[in-house]
C-alpha positions in Angstrom: 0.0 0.0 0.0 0.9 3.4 -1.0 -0.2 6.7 -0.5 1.2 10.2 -1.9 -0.4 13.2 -0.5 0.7 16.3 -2.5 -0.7 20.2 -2.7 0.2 21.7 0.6 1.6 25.0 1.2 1.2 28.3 2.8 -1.6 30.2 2.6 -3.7 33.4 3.7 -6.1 33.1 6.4 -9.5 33.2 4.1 -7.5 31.1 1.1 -8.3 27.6 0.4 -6.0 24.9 -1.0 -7.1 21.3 -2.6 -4.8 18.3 -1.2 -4.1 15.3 -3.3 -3.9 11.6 -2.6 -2.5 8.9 -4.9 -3.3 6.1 -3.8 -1.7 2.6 -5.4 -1.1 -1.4 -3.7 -4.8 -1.9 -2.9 -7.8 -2.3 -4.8 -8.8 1.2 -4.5 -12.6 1.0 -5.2 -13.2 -0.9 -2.8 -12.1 1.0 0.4 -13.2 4.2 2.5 -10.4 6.5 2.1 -9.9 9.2 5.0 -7.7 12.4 5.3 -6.4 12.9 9.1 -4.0 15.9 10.0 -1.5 16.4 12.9 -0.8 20.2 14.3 2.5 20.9 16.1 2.2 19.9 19.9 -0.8 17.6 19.2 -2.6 14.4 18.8 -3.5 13.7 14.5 -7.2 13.8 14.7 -9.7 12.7 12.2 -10.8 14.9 9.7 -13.1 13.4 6.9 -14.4 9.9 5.4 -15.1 9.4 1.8 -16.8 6.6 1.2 -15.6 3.7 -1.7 -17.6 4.8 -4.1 -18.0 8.4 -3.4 -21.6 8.3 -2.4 -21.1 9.2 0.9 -18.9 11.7 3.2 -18.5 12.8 6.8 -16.6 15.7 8.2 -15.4 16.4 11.7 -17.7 19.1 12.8 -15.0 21.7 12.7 -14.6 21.0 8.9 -18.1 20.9 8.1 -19.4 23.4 5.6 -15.8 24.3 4.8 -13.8 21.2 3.5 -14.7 18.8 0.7 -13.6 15.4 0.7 -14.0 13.6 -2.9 -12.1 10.7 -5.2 -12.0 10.0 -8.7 -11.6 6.3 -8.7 -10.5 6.0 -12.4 -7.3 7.7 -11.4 -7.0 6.4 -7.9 -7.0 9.8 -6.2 -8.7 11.4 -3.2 -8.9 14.5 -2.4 -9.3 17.0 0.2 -10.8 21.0 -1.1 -10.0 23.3 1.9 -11.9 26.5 1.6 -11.8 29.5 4.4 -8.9 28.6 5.7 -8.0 29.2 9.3 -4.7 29.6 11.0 -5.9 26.7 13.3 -5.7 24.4 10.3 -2.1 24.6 10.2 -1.4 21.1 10.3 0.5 18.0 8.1 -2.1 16.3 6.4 -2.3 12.6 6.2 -4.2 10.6 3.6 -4.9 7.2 5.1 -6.6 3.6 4.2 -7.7 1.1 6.9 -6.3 -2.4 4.6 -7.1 -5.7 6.1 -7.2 -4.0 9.7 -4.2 -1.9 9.9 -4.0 1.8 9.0 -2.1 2.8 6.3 -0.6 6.7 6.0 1.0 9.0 3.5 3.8 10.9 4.1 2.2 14.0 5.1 1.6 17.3 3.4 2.2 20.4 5.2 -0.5 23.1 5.4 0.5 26.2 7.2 -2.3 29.2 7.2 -0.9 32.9 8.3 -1.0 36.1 6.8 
């Protein structure tokens, strides 16, 4: 299993960015696919579920109505759309995959929001 996050960066509080996951190893269709991210001096915490086919999507409340989780399973990719960004976002972001019972993660994109 492999994962490749990519499109972090630094942005203006207000800004938004859209993250990237490649995704290759697994049979990518048929698995949830999940973006988690990890702020300096804290725990990584959960941050949204896409589900296998796309149908379905959950947000931790502090994302909701702001970031937009999505995949395009012809090219194996998942994706996270950040919108109103918010210097408490500043965070790496992890693309992950629960496989046969373990979690899988990316390296990590880094996401810092100041002005």
């Amino acid at each position: 299993v492999q994962l490749v996050e990519s499109g972090g960066g630094l942005v203006q509080p207000g800004g938004s960015l859209r993250l990237s996951c490649l995704a290759s190893g697994f049979v990518f269709t048929n698995y949830n696919m999940n973006w988690y991210r990890q702020a300096p001096g804290k725990e990584r915490e959960w941050v949204a579920t896409v589900t296998s086919t796309g149908g379905g999507t959950d947000y931790a409340n502090s994302m909701k109505g702001r970031f937009t989780i999505s995949r395009d399973n012809a090219k194996n990719t998942v994706y996270l759309q950040m919108n109103s960004l918010k210097p408490e976002d500043t965070a790496v972001y992890y693309c992950n995959v629960r496989w046969y019972g373990r979690h899988y993660w990316g390296q990590g994109t880094q996401v810092t929001v100041s002005s």
